[in-house]
N, C-alpha and C positions, 0 to 999 in steps of 0.2 A: 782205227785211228793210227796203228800205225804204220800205213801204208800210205798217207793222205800227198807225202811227196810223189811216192809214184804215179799215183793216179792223178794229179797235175800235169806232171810229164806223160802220162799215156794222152791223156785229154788235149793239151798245149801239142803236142806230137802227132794226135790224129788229127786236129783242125791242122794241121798245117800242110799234112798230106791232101785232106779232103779240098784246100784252097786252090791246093797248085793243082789236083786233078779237073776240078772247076775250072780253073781258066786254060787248062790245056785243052778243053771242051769248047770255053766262050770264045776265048782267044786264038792262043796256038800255045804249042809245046816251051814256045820258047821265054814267052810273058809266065808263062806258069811258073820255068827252072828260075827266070829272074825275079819274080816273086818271093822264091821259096831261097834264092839266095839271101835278097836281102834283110827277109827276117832272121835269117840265121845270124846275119855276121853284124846286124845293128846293134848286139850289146858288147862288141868287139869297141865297135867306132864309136860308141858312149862313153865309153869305159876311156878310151885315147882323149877324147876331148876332154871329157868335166875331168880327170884324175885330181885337177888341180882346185877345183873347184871348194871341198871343204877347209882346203890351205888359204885360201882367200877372204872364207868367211871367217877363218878362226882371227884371222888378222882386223878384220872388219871394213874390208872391200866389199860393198854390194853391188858394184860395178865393174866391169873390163876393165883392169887396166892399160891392156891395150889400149882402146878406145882414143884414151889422152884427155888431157883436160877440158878442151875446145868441145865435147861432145857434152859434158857437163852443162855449159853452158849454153846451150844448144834447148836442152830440155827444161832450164830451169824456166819457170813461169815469173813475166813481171809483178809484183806486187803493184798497186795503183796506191800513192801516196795522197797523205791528206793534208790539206793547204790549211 
């Protein structure tokens, strides 16, 4: 038990040689290094986009603010009134 992070990291580490070796086989050499780039550096670019993300919720934005208003209204659904 306590080694259970390493052995994640071995495992998360060997699938991700054994992916890029596979498609430098299927593919070519070079889909494989781009492969094996992008899974490296995707919790990099997670991390740059949401940072802000639980500062939004704490506020009680469930929404973009960006977005703007007009997208709001955009999604809301008419209600059908009754005569």
């Amino acid at each position: 038990m306590r080694h259970v992070a390493q052995i994640w990291l071995a495992v998360g580490a060997g699938g991700l040689l054994f992916r890029t070796v596979q498609l430098f086989f299927l593919k070519d050499i070079q889909t494989g290094l781009v492969w094996a780039t992008k899974i490296l550096t995707d919790p990099f670019h997670d991390i740059k986009l949401y940072h802000r993300a639980p500062l939004f919720l704490l506020r009680g934005e469930l929404r973009d603010p960006a977005l703007g208003a007009d997208s709001y209204a955009e999604d809301a659904e008419e209600v059908p009134r009754a005569s």
